[in-house]
N, C-alpha and C positions, 0 to 999 in steps of 0.2 A: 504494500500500500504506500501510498505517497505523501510524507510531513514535511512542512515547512516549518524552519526554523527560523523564526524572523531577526537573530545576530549568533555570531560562533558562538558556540557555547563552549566549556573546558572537554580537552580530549576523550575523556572516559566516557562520557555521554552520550559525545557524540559518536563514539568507535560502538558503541552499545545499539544506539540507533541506526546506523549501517549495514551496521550485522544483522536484522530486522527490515526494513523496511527502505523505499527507495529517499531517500532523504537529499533537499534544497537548501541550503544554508546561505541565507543573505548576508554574506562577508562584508559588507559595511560598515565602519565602528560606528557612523547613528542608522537610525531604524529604519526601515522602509515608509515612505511616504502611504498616505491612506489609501491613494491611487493603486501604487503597488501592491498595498497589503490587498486589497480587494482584486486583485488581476492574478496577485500569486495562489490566493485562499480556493481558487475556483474547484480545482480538482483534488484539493487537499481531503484526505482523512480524517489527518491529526496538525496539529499546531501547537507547536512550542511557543510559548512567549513572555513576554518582556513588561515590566509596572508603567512603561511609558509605548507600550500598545494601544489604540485604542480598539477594542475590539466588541463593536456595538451591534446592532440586528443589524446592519448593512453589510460588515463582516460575516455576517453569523447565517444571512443569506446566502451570498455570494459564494461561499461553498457550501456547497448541494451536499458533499457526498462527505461532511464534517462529523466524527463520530467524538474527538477528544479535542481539548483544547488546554495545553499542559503549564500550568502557569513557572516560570525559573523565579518563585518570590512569593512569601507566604501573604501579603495582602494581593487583594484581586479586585481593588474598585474601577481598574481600567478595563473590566471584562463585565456584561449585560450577562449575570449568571441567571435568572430566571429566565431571561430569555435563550439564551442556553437549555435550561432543562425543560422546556416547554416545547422544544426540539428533539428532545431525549438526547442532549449530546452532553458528554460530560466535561465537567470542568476540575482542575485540580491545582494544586499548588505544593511547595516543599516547607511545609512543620517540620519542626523538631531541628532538625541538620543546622538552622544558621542562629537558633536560639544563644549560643554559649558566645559564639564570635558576636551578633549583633551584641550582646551584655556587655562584652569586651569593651567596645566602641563606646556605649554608653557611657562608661566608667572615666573611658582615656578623654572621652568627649567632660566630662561632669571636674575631672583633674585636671588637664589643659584648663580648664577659664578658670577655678578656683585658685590655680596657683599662677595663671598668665604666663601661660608658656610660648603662648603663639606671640602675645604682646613681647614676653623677654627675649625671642628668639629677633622679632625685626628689632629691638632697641638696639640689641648687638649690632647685627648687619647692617643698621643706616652709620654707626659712629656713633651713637648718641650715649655709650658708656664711659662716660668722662673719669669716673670717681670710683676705685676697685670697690669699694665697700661703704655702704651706709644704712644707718637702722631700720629708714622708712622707705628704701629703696625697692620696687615694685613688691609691693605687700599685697596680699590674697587672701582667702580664704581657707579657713579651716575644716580638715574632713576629720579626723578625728574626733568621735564623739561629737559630733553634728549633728542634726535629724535630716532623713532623706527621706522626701515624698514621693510615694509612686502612683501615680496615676496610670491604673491597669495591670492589673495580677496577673498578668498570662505569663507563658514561658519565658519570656524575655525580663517583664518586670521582674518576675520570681527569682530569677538568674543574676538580674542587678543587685538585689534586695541581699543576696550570700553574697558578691563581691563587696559591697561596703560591712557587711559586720566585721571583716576582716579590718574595719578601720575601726570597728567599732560604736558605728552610727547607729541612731535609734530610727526602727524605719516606721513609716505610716503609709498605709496605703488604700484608694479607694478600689472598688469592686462590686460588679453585679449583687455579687453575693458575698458571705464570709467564707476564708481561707482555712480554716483549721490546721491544716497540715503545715500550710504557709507561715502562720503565725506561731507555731510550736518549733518551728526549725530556724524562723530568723525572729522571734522576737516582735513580730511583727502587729500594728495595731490598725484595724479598721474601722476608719473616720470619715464623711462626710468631705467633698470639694474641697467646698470652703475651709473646713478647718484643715486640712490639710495643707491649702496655699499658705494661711494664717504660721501656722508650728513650725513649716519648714525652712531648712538653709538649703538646700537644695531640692528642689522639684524636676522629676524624670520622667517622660512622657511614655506610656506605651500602649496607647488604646488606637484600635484602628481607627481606617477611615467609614465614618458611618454618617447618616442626616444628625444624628445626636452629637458626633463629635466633632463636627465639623463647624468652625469657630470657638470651640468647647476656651481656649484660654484667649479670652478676649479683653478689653480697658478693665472691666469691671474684676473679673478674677487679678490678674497683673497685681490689680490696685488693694488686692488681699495680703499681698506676697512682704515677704519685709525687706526695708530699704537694701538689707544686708546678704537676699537670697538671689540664689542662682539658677535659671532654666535651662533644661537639657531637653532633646528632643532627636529620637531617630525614628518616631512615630510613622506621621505622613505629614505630608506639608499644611494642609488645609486646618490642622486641628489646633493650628495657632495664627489669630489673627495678626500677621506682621506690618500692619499699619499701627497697632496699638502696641505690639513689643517695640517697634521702632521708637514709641513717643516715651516707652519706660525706659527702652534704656538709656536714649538721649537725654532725658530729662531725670535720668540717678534713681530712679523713682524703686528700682531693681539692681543687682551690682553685677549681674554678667546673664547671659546666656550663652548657650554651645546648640549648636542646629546641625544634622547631616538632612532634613530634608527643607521642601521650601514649598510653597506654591503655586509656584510656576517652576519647571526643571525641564532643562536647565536652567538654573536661576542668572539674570540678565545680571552684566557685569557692574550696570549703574543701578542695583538696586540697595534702595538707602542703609540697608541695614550693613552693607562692605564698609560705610563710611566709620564708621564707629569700631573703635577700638577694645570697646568690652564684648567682644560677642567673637566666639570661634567658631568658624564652617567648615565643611566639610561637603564635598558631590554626591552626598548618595551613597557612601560604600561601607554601612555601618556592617555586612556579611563576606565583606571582600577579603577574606584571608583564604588563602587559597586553597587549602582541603577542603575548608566551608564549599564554595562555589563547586568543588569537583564533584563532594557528594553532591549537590543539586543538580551537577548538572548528569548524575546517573540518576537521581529521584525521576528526573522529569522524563528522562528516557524511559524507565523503568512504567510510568504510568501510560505513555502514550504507550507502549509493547503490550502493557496489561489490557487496555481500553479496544485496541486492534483486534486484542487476540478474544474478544467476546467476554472478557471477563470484566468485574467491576476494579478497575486502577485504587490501588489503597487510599490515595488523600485524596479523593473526591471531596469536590465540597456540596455536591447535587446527589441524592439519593434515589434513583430510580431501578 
């Protein structure tokens, strides 16, 4: 059968997919135009894809003979999954495999702005370190016995939530529901939004993209936060309004943030928030270590093979 993979994926994957099925690899390092996607999807089976796919009912028409649709990324708001299952074609993603490396990032992302690492690395390289040592010279914040709020207990939060008790932070976290197991293993306390922005020195983004979270940390929450806290985020871009993080962190109102996602991605080089020196960014690659991606990119093989072969592919996220 015939899948299109809409950018190379890591070796294993694809040597997996090969071995299987007659496979298209749009070798491009950006994605195919919508034009494209719609010209290549015609006689496609299966479809590997991409968080900056758009893959809507004009996609989802346009090939006829689409049985799987393999996502390389465990959020899938760039994919019309009911409309998908109301097709019977399945849809799926890779859990589990990027949970430990995206916490990684979290963490490196939450440490870089609390100790201004990115800030101390250009003060170096412009010349601007005149003076070997001084008391009040680029001061930060403290992680140590800090409190850390996590907004979103899934794999990932849970995952960040063990990396800081190693610093010793007391965590707070919101959640559909309560965590039991979560709160027995790190300590952990389940609170309310609000009190949450309120307690915290540092807040951690991990809840997808949904209609509910989307603008979810906007003026009004920010404006919870204390002069002294820090935002972190490898959520999705939407679930922070960045015309209002822009105004907190110009305005002190906040004392840092750290972002690998945005809004708009790629995010445009004059967008206001580059201007500002309390804020650390990052493209997008909070699962980019490279074992991470290899398993993914055998997961996604692995479900388009399952999906082919008449069987239901493991991480489906459509149950028919």
């Amino acid at each position: 059968m015939k899948v299109f993979v809409t950018r190379e994926i890591l070796p294993a994957g694809l040597k997996l997919l090969k071995a299987h099925h007659d496979v298209d690899v749009w070798e491009d390092y950006a994605p195919p135009a919508y034009d494209v996607l719609l010209n290549k999807v015609k006689d496609c089976d299966g479809i590997v894809t991409m968080l900056s796919d758009k893959i809507d009912t004009g996609v989802i028409d346009a090939a006829k003979n689409l049985k799987v649709i393999s996502q390389l990324a465990v959020g899938y708001d760039n994919i019309d999954v009911n409309y998908a299952t109301s097709k019977k074609i399945y849809v799926t993603n890779t859990p589990d495999v990027l949970t430990e490396s995206s916490a990684d990032f979290s963490f490196a992302l939450l440490m870089a702005i609390a100790r201004r690492v990115v800030e101390a690395d250009k003060y170096v390289r412009r010349g601007n370190w005149k003076v070997a040592w001084h008391p009040t010279m680029m001061l930060g914040g403290e992680l140590y016995g800090a409190t850390l709020g996590i907004v979103g207990a899934g794999r990932i939060g849970r995952a960040m939530a063990r990396r800081a008790k190693g610093f010793n932070m007391n965590i707070l976290y919101t959640s559909r529901s309560a965590k039991p197991e979560f709160e027995k293993e790190c300590g952990a306390k389940r609170v309310e939004l609000d009190e949450l922005l309120r307690q915290s020195d540092y807040v951690s983004l991990h809840v997808p993209l949904t209609n509910e979270t989307k603008g979810l940390i906007n003026a009004d929450k920010l404006a919870l936060m204390k002069k002294t806290g820090y935002l972190i985020s490898n959520a999705r871009g939407p679930v922070i309004d960045e015309t209002a993080l822009y105004q907190a962190l110009k305005g002190n109102k906040i004392a840092g943030a750290a972002l690998d996602v945005f809004c708009k991605e790629p995010a445009s080089s004059d967008n206001p928030l580059f201007s500002l020196d309390n804020i650390v960014v990052a493209p997008h690659i909070s699962s980019a270590g490279t074992a991470t991606r290899e398993k993914m990119s055998v997961m996604v093989a692995e479900n388009i093979i399952a999906a082919l072969s008449g069987n239901k592919p493991k991480n489906r996220l459509n149950n028919f």
